[in-house]
C-alpha positions in Angstrom: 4.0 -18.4 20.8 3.0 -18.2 24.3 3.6 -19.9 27.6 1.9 -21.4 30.3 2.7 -21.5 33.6 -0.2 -23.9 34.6 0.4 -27.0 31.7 4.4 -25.8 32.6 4.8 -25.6 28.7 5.2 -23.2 25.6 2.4 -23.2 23.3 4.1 -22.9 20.0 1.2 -22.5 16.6 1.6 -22.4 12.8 -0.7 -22.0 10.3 -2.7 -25.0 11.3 -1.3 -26.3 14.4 -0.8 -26.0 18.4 2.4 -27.6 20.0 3.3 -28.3 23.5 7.3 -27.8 24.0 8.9 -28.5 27.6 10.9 -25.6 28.6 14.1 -27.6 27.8 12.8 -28.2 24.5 12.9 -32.3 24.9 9.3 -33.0 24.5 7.0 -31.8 21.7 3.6 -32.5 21.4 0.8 -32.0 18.9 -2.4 -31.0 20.0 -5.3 -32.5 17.8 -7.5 -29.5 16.3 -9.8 -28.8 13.7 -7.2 -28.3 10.7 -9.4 -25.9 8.3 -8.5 -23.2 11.0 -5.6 -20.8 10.3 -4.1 -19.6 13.7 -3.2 -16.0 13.5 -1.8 -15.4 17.8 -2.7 -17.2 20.6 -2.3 -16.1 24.8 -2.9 -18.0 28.2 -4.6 -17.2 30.9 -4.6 -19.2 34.1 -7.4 -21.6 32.9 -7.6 -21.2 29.2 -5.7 -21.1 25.9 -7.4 -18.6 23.6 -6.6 -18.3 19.8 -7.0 -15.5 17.0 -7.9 -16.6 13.6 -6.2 -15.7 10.7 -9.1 -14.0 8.6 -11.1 -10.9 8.3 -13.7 -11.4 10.7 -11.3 -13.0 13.3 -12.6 -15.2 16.0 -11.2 -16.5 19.0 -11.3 -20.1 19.7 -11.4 -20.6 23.9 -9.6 -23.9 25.3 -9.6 -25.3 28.5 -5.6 -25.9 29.9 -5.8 -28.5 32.1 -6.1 -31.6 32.9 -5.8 -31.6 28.5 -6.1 -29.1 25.9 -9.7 -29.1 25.3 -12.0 -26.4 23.5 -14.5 -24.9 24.5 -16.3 -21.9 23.1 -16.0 -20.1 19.9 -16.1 -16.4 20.1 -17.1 -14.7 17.0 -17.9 -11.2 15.5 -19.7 -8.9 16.2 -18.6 -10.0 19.5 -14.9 -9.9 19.4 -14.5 -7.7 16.3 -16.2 -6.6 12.9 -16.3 -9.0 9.2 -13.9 -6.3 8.1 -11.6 -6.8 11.1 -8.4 -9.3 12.0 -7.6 -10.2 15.5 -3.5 -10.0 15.0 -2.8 -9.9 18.5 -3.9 -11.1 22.1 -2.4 -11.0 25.6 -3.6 -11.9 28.9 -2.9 -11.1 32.3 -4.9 -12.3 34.9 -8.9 -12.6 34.5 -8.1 -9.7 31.7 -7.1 -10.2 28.0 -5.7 -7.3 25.3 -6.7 -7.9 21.9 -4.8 -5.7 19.0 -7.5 -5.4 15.9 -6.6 -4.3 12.9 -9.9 -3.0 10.9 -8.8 -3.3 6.7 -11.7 -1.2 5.5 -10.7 2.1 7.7 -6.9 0.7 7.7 -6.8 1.5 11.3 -5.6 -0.4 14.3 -6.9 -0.3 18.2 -5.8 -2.3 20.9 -8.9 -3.4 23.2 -8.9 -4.1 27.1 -11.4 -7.3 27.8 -12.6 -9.6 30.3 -11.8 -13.2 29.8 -14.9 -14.6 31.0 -17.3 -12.7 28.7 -14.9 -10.5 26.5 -16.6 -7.6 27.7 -15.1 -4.4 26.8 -13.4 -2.5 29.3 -11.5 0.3 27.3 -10.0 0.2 23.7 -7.3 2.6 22.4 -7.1 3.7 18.7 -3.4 3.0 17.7 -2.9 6.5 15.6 -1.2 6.1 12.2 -0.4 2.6 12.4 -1.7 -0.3 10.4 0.7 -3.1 11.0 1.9 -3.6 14.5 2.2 -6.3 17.4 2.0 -5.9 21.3 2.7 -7.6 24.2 1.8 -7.3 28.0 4.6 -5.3 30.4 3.9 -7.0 33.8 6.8 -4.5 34.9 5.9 -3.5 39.3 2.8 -5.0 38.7 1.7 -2.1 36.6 -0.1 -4.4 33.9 0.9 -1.9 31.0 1.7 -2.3 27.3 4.0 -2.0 24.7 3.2 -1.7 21.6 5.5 -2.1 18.7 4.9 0.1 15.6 6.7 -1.2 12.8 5.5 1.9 10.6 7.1 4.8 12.6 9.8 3.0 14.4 9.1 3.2 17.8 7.7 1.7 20.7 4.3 2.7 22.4 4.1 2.5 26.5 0.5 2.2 26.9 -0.8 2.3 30.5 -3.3 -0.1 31.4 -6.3 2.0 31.6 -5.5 2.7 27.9 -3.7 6.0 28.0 -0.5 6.5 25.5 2.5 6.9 28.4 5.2 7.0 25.9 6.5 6.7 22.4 9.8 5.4 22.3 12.1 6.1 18.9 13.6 2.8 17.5 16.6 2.2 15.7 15.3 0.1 13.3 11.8 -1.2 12.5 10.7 -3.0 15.1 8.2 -6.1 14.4 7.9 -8.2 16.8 8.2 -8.0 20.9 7.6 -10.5 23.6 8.4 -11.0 26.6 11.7 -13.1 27.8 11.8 -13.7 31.4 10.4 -11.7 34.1 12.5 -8.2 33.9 13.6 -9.0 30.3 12.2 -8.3 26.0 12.8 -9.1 23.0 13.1 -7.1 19.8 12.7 -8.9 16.1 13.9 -6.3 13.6 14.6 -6.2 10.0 18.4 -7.0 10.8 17.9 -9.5 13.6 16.8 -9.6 17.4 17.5 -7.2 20.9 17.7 -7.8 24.2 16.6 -5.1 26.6 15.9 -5.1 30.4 13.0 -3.1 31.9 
């Protein structure tokens, strides 16, 4: 799930599906896409939807926001990531996007800075130890950092964003998913239910 402030809507996917949801949860739409896609993440930037694919060999499908959902490139591997890699996260802030890659041959994970015109590289971290994970954008004083949620150590990674490791924060319990709720606000999916914290 995502949102976007320019179609003023939540992007909501399943397996094979994109929905539109008004913020007050009235009005749900279905957007018409190719069905033999699985959808693994998806992020928004201020012009364009951009989806992960649920598959070794990941690639990201590109679609234009406004004035409709449209699609409009495929981006595929090498480009984006190896055949023996899964795109199983992306964020974007700005004219940049994060993806987090999870490589099953090495059983390693990195999270990547990239360009969302080209998906040119900037910098990419190697997430140590971890092979299952999620991430999300801190837009926290405009410091455009990360936080990365490792479900295999119980913690929390504050990753700056030029790509160095700020902080590893201990968790109480296995963390597995983390997004962003509000401006100043997260929240935490655990094994035992869902946290609130203010940054």
């Amino acid at each position: 799930m995502c949102w976007s402030s320019v179609a003023d809507r939540f992007i909501v996917i399943d397996e094979a599906d994109i929905f539109l949801i008004d913020e007050r949860l009235i009005y749900v739409e279905t957007v018409d896409t190719d069905k033999r896609r699985k959808w693994m993440s998806c992020a928004c930037s201020q012009t364009s939807l951009f989806l992960s694919t649920d598959e070794w060999g990941s690639k990201i499908m590109q679609f234009r926001l406004l004035p409709s959902i449209t699609f409009t490139k495929e981006w595929k591997p090498p480009l984006v990531c190896t055949e023996n890699e899964r795109i199983d996260g992306i964020a974007c802030r700005g004219d940049m996007c994060a993806l987090l890659i999870m490589n099953g041959k090495e059983k390693s994970l990195r999270i990547e800075l990239r360009t969302c015109a080209s998906f040119k590289r900037i910098w990419l971290r190697l997430i140590d130890g971890i092979f299952d994970s999620n991430f999300i954008l801190i837009q926290a004083h405009l410091a455009d950092e990360w936080l990365v949620a490792d479900c295999e150590n119980r913690c929390l990674l504050h990753i700056t964003k030029d790509g160095k490791l700020k902080m590893t924060i201990k968790y109480h319990d296995i963390p597995y998913r983390i997004k962003l709720f509000g401006p100043d606000m997260i929240v935490v999916s655990t094994q035992k239910g869902i946290n609130f914290h203010k940054i």
